[in-house]
VEXLUM-16895 format. One record per residue (C-alpha): x, y, z; residue in three letters. Coordinates in Angstrom, 2 decimals, padded with zeros to 5 digits. Layout:
BEGIN
<c1->X, c2->Y, c3->Z, type->ALA> $
...
END
This chain:
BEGIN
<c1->038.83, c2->-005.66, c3->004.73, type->UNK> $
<c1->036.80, c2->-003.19, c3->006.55, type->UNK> $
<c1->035.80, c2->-002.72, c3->009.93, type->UNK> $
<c1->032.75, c2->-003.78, c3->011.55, type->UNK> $
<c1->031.71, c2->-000.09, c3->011.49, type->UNK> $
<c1->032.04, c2->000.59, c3->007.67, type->UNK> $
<c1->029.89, c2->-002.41, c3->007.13, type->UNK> $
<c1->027.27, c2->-001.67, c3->009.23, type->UNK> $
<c1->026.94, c2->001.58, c3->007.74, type->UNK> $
<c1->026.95, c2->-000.02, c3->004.04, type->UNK> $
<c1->023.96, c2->-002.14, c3->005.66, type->UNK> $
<c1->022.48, c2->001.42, c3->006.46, type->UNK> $
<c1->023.14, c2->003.27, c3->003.63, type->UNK> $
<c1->021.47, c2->000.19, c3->001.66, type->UNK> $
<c1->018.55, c2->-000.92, c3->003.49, type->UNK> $
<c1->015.77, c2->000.02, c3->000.93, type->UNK> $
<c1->017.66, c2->-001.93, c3->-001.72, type->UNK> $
<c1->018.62, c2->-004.84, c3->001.00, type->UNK> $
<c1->014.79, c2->-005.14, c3->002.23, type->UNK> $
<c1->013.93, c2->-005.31, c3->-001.44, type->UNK> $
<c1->016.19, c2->-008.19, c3->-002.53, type->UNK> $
<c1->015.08, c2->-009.78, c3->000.95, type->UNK> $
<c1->011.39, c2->-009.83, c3->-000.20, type->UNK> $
<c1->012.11, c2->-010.98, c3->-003.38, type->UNK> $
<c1->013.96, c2->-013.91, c3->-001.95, type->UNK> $
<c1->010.86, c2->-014.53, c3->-000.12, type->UNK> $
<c1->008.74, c2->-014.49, c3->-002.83, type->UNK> $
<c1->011.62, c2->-017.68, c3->-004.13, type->UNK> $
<c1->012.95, c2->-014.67, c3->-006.61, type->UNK> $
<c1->017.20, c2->-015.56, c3->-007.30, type->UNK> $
<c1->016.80, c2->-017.54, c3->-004.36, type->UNK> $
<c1->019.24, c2->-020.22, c3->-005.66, type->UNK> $
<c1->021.95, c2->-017.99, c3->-006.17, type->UNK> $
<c1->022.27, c2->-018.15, c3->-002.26, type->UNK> $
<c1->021.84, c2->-021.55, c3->-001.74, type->UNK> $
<c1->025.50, c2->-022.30, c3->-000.73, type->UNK> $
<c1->025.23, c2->-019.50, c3->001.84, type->UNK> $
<c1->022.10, c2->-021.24, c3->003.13, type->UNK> $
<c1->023.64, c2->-024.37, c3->003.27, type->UNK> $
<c1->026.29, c2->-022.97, c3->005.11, type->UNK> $
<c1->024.41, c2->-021.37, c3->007.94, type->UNK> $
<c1->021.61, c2->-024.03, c3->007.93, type->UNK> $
<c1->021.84, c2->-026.26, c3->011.08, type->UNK> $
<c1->024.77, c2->-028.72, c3->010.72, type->UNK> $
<c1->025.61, c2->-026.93, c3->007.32, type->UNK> $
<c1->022.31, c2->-028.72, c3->005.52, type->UNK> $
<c1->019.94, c2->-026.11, c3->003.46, type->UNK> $
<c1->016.84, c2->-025.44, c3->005.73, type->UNK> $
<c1->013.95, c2->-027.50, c3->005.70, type->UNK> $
<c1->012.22, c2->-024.27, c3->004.07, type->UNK> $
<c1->014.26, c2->-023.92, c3->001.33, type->UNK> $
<c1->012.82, c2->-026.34, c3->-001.90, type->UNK> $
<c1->009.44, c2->-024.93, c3->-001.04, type->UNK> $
<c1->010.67, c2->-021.71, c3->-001.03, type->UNK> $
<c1->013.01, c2->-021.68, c3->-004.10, type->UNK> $
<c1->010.09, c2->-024.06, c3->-006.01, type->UNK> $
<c1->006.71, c2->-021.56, c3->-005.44, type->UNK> $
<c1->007.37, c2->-018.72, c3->-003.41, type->UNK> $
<c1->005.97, c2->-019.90, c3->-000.39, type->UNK> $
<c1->007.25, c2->-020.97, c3->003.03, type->UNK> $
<c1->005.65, c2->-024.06, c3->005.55, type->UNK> $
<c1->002.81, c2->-023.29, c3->007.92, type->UNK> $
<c1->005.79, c2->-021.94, c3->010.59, type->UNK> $
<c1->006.07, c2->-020.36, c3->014.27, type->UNK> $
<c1->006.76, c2->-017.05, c3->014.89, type->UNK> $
<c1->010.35, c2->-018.04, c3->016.54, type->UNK> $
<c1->011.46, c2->-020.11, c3->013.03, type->UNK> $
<c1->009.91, c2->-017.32, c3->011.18, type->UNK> $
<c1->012.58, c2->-015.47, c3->012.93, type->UNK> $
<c1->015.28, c2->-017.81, c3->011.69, type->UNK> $
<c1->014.30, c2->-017.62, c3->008.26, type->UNK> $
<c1->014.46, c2->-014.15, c3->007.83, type->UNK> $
<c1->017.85, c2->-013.52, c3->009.70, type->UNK> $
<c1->019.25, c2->-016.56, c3->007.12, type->UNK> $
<c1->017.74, c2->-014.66, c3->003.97, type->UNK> $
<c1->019.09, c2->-011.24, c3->004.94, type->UNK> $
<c1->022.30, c2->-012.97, c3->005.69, type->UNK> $
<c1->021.89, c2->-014.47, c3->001.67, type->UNK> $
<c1->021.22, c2->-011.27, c3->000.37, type->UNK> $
<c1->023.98, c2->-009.42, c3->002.03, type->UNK> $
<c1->026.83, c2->-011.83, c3->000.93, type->UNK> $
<c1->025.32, c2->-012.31, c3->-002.76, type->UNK> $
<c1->024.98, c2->-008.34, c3->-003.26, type->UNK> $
<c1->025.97, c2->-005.50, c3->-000.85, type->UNK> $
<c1->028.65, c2->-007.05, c3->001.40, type->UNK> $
<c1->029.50, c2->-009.66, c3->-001.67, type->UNK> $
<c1->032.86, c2->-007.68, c3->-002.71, type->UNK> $
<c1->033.89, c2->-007.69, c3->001.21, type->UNK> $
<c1->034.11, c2->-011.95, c3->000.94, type->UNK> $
<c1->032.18, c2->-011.81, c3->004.30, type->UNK> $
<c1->031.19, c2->-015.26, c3->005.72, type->UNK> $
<c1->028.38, c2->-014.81, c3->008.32, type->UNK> $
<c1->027.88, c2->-016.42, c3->011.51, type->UNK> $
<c1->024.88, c2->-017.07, c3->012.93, type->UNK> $
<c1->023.18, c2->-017.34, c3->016.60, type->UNK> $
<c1->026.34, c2->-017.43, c3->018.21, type->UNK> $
<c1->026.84, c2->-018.27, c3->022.39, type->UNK> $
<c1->027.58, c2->-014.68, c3->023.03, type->UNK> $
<c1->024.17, c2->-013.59, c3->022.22, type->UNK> $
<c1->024.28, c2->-011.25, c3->018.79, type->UNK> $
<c1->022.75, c2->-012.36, c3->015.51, type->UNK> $
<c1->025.56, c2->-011.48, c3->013.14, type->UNK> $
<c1->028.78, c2->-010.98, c3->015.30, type->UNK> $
<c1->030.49, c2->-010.46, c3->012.38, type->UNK> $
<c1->028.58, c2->-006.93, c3->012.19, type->UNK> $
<c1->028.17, c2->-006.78, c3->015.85, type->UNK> $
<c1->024.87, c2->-005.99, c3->014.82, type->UNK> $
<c1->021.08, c2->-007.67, c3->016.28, type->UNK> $
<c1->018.31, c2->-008.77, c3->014.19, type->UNK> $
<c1->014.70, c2->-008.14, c3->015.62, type->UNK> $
<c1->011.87, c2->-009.64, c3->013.60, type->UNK> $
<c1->008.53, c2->-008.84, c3->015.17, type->UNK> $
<c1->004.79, c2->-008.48, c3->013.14, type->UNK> $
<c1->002.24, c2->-006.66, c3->013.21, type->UNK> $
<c1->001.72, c2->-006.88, c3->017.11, type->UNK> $
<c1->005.29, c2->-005.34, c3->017.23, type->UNK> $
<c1->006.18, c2->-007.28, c3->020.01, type->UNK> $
<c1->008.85, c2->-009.56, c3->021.05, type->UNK> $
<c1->010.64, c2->-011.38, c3->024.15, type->UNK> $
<c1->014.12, c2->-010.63, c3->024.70, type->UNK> $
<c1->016.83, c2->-012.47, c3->027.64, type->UNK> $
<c1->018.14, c2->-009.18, c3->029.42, type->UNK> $
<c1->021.55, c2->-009.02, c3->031.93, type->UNK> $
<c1->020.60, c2->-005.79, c3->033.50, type->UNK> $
<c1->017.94, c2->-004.00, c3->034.57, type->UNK> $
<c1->019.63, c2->-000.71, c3->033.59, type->UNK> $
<c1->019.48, c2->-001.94, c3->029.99, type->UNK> $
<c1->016.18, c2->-000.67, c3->029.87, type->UNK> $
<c1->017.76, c2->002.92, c3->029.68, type->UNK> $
<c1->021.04, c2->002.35, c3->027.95, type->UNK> $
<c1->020.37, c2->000.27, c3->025.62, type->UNK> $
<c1->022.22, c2->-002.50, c3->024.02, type->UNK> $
<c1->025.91, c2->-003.18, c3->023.27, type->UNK> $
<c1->024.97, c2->-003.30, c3->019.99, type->UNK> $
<c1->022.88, c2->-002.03, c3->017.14, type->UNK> $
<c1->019.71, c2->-003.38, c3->016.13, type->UNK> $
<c1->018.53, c2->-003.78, c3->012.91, type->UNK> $
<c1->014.66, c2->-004.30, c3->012.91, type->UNK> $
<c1->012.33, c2->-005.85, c3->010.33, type->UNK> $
<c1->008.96, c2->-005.71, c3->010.28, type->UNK> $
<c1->006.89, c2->-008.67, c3->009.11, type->UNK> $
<c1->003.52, c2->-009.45, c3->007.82, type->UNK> $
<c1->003.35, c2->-012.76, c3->009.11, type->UNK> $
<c1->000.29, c2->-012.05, c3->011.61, type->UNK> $
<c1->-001.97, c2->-011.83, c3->008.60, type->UNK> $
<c1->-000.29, c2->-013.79, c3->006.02, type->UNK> $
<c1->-000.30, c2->-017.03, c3->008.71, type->UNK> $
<c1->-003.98, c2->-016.90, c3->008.35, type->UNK> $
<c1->-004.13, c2->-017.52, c3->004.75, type->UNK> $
<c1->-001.87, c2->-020.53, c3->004.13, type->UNK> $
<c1->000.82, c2->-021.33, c3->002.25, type->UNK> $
<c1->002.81, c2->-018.46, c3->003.92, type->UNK> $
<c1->003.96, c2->-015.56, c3->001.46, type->UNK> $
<c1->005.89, c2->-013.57, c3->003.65, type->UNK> $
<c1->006.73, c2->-010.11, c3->003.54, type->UNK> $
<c1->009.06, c2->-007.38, c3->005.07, type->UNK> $
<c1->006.42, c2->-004.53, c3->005.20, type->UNK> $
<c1->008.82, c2->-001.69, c3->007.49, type->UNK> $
<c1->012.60, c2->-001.30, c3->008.54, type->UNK> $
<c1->014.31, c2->000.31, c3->010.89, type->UNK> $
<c1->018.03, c2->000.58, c3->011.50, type->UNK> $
<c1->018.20, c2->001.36, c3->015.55, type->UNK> $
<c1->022.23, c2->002.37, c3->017.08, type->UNK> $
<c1->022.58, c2->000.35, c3->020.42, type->UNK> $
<c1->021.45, c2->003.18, c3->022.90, type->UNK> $
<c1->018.14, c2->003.63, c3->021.04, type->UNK> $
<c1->016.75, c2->000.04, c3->021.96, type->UNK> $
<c1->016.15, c2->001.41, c3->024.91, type->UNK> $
<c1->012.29, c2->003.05, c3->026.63, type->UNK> $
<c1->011.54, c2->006.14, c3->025.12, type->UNK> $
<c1->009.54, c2->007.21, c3->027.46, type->UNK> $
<c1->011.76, c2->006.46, c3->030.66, type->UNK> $
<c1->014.40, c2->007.84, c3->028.97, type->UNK> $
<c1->012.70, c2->011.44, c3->027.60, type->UNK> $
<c1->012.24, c2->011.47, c3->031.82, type->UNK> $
<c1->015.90, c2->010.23, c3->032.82, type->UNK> $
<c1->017.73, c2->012.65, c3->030.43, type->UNK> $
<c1->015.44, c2->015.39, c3->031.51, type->UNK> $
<c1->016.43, c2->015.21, c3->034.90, type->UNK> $
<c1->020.25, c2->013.82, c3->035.11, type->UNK> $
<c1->022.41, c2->016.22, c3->035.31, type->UNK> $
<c1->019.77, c2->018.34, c3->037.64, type->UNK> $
<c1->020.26, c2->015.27, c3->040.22, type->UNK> $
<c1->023.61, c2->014.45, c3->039.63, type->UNK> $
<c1->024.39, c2->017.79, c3->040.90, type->UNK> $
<c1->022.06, c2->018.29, c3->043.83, type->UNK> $
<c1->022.74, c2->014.39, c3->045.49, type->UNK> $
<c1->024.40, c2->011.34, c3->043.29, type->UNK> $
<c1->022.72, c2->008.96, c3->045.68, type->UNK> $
<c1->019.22, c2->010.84, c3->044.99, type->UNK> $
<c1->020.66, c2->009.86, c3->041.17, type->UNK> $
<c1->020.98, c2->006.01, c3->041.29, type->UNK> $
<c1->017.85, c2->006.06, c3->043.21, type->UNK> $
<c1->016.11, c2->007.71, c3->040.40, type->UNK> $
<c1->017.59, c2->005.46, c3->038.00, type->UNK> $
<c1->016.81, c2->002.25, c3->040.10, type->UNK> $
<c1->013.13, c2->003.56, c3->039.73, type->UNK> $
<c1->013.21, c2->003.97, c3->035.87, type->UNK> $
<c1->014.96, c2->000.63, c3->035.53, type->UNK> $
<c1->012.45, c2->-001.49, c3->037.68, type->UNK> $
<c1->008.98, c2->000.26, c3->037.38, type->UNK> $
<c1->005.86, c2->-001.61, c3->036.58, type->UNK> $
<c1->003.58, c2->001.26, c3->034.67, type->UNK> $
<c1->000.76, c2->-001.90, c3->035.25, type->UNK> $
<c1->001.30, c2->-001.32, c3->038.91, type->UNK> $
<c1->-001.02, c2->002.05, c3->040.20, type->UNK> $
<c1->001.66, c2->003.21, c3->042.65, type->UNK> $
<c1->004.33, c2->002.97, c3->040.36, type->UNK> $
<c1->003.02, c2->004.78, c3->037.73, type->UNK> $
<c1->001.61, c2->008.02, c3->040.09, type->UNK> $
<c1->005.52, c2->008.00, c3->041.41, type->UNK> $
<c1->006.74, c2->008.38, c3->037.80, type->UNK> $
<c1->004.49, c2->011.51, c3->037.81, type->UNK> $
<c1->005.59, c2->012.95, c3->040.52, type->UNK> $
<c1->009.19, c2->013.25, c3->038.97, type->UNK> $
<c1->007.93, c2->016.50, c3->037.57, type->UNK> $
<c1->008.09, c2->018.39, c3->040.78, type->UNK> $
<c1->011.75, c2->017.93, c3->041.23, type->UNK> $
<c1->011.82, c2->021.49, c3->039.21, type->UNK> $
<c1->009.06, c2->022.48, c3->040.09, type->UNK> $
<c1->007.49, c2->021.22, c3->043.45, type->UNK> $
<c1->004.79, c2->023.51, c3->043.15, type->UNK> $
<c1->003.15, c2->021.09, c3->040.86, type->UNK> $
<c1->002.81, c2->018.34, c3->043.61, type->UNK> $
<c1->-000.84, c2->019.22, c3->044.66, type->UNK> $
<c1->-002.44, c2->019.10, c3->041.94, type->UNK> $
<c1->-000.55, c2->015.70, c3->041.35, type->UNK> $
<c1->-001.70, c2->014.34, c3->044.35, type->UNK> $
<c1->-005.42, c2->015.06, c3->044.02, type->UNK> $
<c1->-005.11, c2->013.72, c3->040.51, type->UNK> $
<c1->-004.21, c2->010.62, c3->041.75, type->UNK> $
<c1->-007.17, c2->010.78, c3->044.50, type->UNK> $
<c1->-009.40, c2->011.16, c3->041.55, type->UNK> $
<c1->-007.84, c2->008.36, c3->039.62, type->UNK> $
<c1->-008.00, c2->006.11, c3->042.62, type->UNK> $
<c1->-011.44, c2->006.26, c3->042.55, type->UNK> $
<c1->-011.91, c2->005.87, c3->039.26, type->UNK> $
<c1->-009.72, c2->003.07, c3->038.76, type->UNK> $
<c1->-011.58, c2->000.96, c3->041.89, type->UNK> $
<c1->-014.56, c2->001.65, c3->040.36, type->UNK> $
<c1->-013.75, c2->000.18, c3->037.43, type->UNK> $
<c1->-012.09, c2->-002.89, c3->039.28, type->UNK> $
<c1->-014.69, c2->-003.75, c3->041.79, type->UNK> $
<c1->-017.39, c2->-003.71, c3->038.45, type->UNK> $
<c1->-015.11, c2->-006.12, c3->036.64, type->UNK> $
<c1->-014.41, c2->-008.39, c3->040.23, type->UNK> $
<c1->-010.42, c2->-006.95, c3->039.91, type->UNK> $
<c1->-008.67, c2->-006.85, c3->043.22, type->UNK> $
<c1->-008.90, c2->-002.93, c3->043.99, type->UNK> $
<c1->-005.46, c2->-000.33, c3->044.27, type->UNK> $
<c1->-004.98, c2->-000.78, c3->048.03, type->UNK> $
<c1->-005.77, c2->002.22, c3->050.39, type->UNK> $
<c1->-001.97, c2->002.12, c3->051.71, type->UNK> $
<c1->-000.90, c2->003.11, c3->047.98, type->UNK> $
<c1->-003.23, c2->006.01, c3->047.84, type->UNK> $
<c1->-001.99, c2->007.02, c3->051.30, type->UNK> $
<c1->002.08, c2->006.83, c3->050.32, type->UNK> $
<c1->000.65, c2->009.44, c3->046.99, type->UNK> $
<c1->-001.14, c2->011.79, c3->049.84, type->UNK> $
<c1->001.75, c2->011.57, c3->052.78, type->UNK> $
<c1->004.05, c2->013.15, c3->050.28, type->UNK> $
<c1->002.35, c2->016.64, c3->050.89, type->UNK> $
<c1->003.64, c2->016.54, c3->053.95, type->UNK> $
<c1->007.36, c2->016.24, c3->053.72, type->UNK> $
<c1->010.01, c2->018.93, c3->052.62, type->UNK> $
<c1->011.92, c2->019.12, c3->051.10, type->UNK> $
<c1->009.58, c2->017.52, c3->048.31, type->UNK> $
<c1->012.50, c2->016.14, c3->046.64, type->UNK> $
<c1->013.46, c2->013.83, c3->049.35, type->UNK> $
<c1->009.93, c2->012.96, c3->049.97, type->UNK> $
<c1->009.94, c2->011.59, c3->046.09, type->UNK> $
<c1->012.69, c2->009.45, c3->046.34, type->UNK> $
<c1->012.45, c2->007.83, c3->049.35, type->UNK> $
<c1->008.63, c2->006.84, c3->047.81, type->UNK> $
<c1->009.69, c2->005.68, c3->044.59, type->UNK> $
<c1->012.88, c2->003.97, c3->046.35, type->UNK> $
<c1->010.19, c2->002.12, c3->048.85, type->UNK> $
<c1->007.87, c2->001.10, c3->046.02, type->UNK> $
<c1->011.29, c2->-000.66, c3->044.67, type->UNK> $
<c1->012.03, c2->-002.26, c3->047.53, type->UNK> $
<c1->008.86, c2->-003.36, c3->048.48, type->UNK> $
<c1->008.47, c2->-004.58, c3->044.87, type->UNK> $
<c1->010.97, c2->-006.50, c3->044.04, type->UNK> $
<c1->012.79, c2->-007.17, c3->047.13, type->UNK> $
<c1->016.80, c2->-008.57, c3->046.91, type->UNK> $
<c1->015.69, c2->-008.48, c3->043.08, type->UNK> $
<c1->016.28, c2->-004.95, c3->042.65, type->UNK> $
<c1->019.94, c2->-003.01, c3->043.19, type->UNK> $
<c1->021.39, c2->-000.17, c3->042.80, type->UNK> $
<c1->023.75, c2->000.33, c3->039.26, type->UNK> $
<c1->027.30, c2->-000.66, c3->039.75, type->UNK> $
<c1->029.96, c2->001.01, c3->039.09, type->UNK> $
<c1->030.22, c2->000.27, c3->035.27, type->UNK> $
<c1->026.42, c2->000.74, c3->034.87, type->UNK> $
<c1->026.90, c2->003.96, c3->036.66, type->UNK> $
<c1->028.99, c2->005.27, c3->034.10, type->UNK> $
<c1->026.83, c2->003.82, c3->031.10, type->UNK> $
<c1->024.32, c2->005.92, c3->033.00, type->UNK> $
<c1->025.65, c2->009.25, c3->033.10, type->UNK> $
<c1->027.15, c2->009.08, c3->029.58, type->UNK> $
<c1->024.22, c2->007.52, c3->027.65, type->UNK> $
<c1->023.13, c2->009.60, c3->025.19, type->UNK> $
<c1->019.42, c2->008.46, c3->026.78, type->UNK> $
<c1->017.43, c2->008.51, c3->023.65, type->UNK> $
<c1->015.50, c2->005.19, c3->023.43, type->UNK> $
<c1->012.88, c2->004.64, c3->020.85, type->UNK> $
<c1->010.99, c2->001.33, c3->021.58, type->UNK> $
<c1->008.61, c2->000.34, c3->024.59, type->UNK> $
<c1->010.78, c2->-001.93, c3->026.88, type->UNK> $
<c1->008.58, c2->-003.17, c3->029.72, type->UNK> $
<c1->009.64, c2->-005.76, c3->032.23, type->UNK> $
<c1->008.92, c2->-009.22, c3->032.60, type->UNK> $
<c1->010.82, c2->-012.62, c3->032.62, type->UNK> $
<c1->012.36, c2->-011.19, c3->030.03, type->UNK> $
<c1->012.40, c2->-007.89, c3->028.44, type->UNK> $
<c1->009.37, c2->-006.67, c3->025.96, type->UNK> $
<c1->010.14, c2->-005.33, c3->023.37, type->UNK> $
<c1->007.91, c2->-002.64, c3->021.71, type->UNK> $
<c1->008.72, c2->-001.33, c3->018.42, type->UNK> $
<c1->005.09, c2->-000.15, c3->017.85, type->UNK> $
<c1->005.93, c2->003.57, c3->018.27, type->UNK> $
<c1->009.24, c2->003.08, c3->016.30, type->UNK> $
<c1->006.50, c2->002.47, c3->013.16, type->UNK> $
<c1->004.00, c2->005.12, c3->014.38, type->UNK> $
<c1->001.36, c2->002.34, c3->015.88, type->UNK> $
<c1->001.93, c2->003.44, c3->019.62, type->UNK> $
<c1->-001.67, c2->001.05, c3->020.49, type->UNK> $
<c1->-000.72, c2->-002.21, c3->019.74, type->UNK> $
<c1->-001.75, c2->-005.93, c3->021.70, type->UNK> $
<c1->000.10, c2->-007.58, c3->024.03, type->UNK> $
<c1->-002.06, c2->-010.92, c3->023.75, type->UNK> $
<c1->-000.52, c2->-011.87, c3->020.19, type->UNK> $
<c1->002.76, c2->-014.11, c3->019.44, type->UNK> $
<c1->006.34, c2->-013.50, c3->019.66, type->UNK> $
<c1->008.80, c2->-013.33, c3->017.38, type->UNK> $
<c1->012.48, c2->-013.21, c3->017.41, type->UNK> $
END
């Protein structure tokens, strides 16, 4: 039998052929030959309500974007035991308590559409820059458009096969890994304070994002002027903007924590204690500092996230610049 490992990477080094078979299932193509499988895994071992519709023309029932979810996870896991994984005599498990789709790959299924979105339960803050425990394999539907037109053909129309410390910000992370080591050296408290920052900020919330800017001057502190009167200029603009549209304006006291950082030296201290305040001020007993274990996730993670991961109730998940459509809504549905 082998290990979790070797058959995630057969699950990698097959993908194209996987995501083929899985859209031909959808399309009711040699769906029966997994029909025991889906009976297995089907809610108290009964084939989905899906499946006679499926198997008869092709289509599925007018569905959510969470079941939609569902049914693709129980495909691919029909597809991998019929073909790929079928000489391994793998029997999947599905949705189990500890939170990972197939814990018999240790390995997450993400399903969003075409507004490459969805809403994900998080532990940690500090997820947000190391990732998951797990990888993540991700499948791109059509289901946006194809919902519109019913009965529901449904397609896989991208892939992507992400390791655990790459569902993690891109962004936040091209900043933390630019900048680690540089702090770690000069201050470890100035460190977790930095990190506390990348794991909590708001980029909705004016303040926070000019802070994140201001990150650049730790190398160079010479650039802090012109950062400061670019935020003057934006503060303008943006209120502006918000008193036209009858928005609540960026209060005065944020454009006045931006300017009072001129004034302090070094300019590294000046940075911190800001973007520690904004934290605080923010979020309250909400926000920490990493523990001990996150600490060390912290320093060792290879800090190389490639989705959007913005804060909410739960984590949002972006995978819009994982398929090269950074712009995408925030208004449309889930999915799993």
């Amino acid at each position: 039998m082998k290990s979790k490992e070797q058959l995630r990477e057969l699950v990698r080094e097959n993908l194209n052929g996987i995501i083929a078979s899985v859209n031909a299932a959808l399309r009711g193509e040699g769906v029966g030959k997994m029909k025991g499988v889906l009976n297995r895994v089907g809610r108290g071992q009964q084939l989905p309500h899906w499946y006679e519709q499926l198997s008869r023309s092709g289509t599925l029932p007018n569905l959510d974007g969470k079941t939609i979810g569902s049914v693709v996870e129980m495909v691919l896991i029909g597809v991998l035991e019929t073909g790929v994984l079928k000489s391994e005599s793998v029997k999947f498990r599905v949705n189990p308590a500890r939170g990972v789709d197939l814990p018999d790959l240790d390995l997450g299924i993400k399903s969003p559409s075409k507004n490459y979105c969805t809403s994900e339960p998080f532990f940690s803050a500090y997820e947000r820059l190391y990732g998951s425990d797990h990888d993540v394999l991700v499948l791109l539907t059509d289901y946006q458009e194809k919902k519109k037109t019913p009965p529901l053909r449904l397609q896989l129309t991208n892939s992507a096969y992400l390791q655990g410390s790459e569902l993690a910000d891109r962004n936040l992370c091209a900043t933390a890994v630019k900048y680690r080591d540089w702090l770690i050296g000069e201050n470890e408290i100035w460190a977790k304070k930095f990190f506390k920052f990348l794991a909590y900020v708001n980029q909705s919330d004016w303040l926070g994002k000019q802070l994140l800017k201001t990150f650049a001057c730790f190398k160079v502190p010479d650039q802090l002027h012109g950062i400061i009167e670019n935020a003057e200029r934006d503060f303008q603009r943006q209120n502006k903007k918000r008193l036209k549209e009858s928005k609540i304006p960026v209060a005065e006291e944020d454009l006045t924590v931006m300017q009072t950082l001129a004034g302090i030296a070094p300019v590294q201290i000046g940075i911190i204690d800001a973007a520690d305040s904004w934290v605080v001020s923010t979020f309250q007993e909400a926000a920490r500092m990493p523990n001990s274990n996150e600490w060390e996730r912290l320093k060792k993670s290879p800090l190389n996230g490639k989705i959007g991961v913005s804060p909410a109730l739960q984590w949002r998940y972006n995978f819009g610049c994982l398929f090269k459509q950074v712009g995408t809504s925030e208004e449309e549905d889930d999915e799993d």
